[in-house]
C-alpha positions in Angstrom: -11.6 2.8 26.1 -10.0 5.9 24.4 -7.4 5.4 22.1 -5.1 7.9 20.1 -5.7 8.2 16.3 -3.6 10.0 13.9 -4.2 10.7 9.8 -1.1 10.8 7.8 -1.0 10.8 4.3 1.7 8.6 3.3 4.2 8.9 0.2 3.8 11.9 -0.5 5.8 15.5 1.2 2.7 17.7 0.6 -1.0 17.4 2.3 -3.8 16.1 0.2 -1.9 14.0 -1.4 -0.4 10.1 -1.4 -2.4 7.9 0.1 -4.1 8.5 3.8 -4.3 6.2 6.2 -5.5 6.1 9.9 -2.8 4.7 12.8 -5.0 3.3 16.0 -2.6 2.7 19.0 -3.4 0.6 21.8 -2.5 -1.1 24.8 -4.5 -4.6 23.4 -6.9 -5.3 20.4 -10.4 -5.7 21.1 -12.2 -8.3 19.2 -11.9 -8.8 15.4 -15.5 -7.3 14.8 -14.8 -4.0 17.1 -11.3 -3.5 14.9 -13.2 -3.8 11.5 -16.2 -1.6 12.9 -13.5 1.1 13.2 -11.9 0.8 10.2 -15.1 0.9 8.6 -15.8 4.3 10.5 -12.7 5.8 9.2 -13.5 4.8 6.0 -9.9 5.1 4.6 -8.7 2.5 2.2 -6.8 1.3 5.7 -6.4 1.5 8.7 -3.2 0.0 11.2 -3.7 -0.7 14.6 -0.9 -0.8 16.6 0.3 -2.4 20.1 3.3 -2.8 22.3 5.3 -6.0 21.6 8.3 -6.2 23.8 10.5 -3.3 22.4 9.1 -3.4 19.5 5.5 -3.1 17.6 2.4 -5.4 16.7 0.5 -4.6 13.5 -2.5 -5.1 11.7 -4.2 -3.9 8.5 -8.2 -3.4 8.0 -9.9 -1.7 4.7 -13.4 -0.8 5.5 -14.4 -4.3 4.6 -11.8 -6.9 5.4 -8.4 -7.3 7.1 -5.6 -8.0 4.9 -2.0 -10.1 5.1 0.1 -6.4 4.1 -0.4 -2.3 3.3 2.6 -0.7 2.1 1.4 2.8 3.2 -0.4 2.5 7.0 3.0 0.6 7.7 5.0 4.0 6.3 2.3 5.9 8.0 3.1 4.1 11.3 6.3 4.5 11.1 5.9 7.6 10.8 3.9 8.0 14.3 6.3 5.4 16.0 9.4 7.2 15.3 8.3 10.9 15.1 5.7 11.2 17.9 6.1 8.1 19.9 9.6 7.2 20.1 11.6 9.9 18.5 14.7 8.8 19.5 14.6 5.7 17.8 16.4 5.3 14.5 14.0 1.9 13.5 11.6 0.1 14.7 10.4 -3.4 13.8 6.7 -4.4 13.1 5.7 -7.3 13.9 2.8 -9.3 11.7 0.6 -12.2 11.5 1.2 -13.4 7.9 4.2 -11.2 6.5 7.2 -11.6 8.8 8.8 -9.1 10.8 8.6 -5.6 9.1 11.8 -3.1 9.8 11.3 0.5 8.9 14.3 2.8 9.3 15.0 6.3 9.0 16.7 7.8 6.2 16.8 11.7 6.2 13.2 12.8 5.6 11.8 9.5 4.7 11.1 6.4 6.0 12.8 2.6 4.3 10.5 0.1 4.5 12.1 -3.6 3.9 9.4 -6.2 2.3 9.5 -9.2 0.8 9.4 -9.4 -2.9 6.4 -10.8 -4.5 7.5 -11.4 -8.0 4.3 -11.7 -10.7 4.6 -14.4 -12.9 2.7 -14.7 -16.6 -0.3 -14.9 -16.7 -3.6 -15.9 -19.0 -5.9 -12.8 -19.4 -8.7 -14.0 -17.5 -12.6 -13.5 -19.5 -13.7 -10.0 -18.8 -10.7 -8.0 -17.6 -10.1 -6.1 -21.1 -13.8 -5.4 -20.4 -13.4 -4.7 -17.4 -10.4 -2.4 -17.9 -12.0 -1.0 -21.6 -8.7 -1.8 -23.1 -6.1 -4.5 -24.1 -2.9 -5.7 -22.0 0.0 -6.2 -23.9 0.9 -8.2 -21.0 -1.0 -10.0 -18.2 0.9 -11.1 -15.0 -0.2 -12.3 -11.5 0.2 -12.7 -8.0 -1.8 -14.7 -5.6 -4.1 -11.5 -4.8 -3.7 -9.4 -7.6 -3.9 -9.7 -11.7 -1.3 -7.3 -13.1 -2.5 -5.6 -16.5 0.8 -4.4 -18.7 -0.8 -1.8 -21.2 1.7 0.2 -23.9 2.1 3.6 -22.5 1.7 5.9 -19.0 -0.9 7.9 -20.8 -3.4 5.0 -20.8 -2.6 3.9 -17.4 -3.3 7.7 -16.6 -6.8 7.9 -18.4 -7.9 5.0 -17.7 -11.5 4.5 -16.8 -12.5 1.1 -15.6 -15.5 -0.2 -14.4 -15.1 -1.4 -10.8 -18.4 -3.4 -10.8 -16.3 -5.5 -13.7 -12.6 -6.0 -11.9 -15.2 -6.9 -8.4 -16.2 -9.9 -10.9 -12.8 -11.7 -11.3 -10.8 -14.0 -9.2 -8.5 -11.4 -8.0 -9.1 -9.3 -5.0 -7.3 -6.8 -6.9 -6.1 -5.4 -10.4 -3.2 -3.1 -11.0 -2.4 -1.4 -14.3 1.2 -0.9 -15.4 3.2 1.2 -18.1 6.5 2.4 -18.9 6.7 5.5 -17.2 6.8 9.0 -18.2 7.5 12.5 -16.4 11.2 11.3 -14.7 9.8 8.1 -13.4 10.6 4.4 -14.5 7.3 3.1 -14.3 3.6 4.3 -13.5 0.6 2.4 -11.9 -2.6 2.3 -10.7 -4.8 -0.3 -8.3 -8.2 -1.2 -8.5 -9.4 -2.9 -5.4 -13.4 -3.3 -4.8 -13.8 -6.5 -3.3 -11.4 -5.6 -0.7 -13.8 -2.0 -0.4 -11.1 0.1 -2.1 -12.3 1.2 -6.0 -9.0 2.8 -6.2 -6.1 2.8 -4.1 -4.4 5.8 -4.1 -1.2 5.0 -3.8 0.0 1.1 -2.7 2.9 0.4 -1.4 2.4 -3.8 -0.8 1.7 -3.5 -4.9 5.2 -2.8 -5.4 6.8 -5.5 -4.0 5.1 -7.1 -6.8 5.8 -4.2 -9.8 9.6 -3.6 -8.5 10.7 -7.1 -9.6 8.9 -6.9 -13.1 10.2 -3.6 -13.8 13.6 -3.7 -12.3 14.4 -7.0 -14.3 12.7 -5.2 -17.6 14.8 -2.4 -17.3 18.0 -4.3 -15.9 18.1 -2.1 -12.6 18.0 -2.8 -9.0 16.4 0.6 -8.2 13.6 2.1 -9.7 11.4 5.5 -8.9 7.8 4.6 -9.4 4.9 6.4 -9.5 1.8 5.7 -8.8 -1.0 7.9 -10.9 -4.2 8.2 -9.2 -5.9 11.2 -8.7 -4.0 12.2 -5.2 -0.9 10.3 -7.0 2.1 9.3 -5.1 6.0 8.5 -5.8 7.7 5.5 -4.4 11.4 4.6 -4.5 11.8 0.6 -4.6 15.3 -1.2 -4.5 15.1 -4.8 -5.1 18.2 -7.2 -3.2 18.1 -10.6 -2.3 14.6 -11.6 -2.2 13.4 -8.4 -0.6 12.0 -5.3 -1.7 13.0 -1.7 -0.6 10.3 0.9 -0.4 11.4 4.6 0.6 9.1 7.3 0.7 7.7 10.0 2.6 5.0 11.0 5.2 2.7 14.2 5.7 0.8 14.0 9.2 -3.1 15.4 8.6 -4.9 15.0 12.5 -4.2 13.8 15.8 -6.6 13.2 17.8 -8.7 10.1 20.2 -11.3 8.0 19.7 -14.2 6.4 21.9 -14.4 2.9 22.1 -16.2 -0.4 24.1 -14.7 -3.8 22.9 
């Protein structure tokens, strides 16, 4: 079977930079094991596959290592080949998921609006090892069902910081993101450390904002917030939080096109 692939690096205007994921399209999924053997191949933090569902869009989410419930930037990446390459015309489209609802991405000038559900963190107890783990101190530790959240003081640690991803692995997370006030125009800066889902560092995550948007928006007494997101490729996302969703806008940079060769 030959499929079309394409490589966009999402939230970001400018190659090599944002966060790149790989969009499969196909007519059906193969098997579970083929769909993780080609994620693993492209050996992105993820990749989406795609299929036809009705008018709209089936999608699904694989790391190298795992499939996941949600990711923030393959969805804005496929958007981004849905309504530039495959259906131009469209102003939308909706994806649909197993585990996270219908997804509707619309158009809005030279970015893409993606409409999430909010996944507000709630306090949390530092759990043994994660200052170790992150060689420093939160102020503040918050959680999610996936992810701890580590509040430190200022951007410049969350910008230095050098964990040790053997460490974060170790806790009973799948994931930990580092937080500050932010710096540089921006209202709050981040970074994600995900190696048990095959992801050291995720360069820019848009599913972690769902999370960051609330806590941030109701610290700072806003409903919008420009975030960004300080890894080494680094990555800007606008989030508007309204009525128990979230409201991620950003932008997309296409890198290859291209087809790949596969049995199921």
């Amino acid at each position: 079977m030959r499929a079309p692939i394409y490589q966009v690096d999402a939230f970001t205007d400018r190659l090599f930079a944002g966060n790149p994921a790989a969009v499969v399209v196909l007519d059906t999924y193969p098997d579970d094991a083929r769909l993780q053997d080609i994620a693993a191949e492209n050996n992105l933090a993820e990749t989406a596959f795609l299929c036809p569902d009705g008018g709209d869009w089936s999608i699904r989410w694989f790391t190298p290592t795992i499939e996941v419930p949600l990711c923030g930037h393959a969805t804005l990446a496929s958007s981004w080949v849905v309504l530039t390459v495959l259906q131009p015309d469209r102003p939308d489209v909706r994806f649909r998921t197993r585990q996270s609802g219908d997804l509707v991405v619309r158009r809005d000038g030279a970015g893409f609006v993606m409409d999430f559900p909010a996944n507000p963190p709630v306090p949390a107890e530092a759990p043994s090892g994660l200052a170790r783990a992150l060689g420093i101190d939160p102020v503040a530790v918050l959680a999610t069902p996936r992810q701890y959240i580590a509040v430190l003081e200022s951007a410049g640690q969350v910008r230095s910081l050098r964990p040790d991803p053997e460490a974060i692995g170790k806790l009973d997370r799948r994931g930990v993101v580092v937080t500050a006030p932010g710096d540089r125009g921006y209202d709050c800066v981040s970074r994600y450390f995900a190696p048990r889902d095959g992801i050291p560092e995720d360069p820019v995550t848009g599913g972690v904002h769902c999370a960051l948007a609330p806590y941030w928006c109701g610290r700072l007494g806003k409903t919008e917030i420009l975030a960004y997101q300080a890894s080494a490729r680094g990555g800007e996302i606008l989030c508007r939080l309204w009525d128990g969703r979230v409201e991620l806008q950003g932008r997309c940079t296409p890198y290859l096109e291209g087809r790949i060769e596969i049995d199921r």
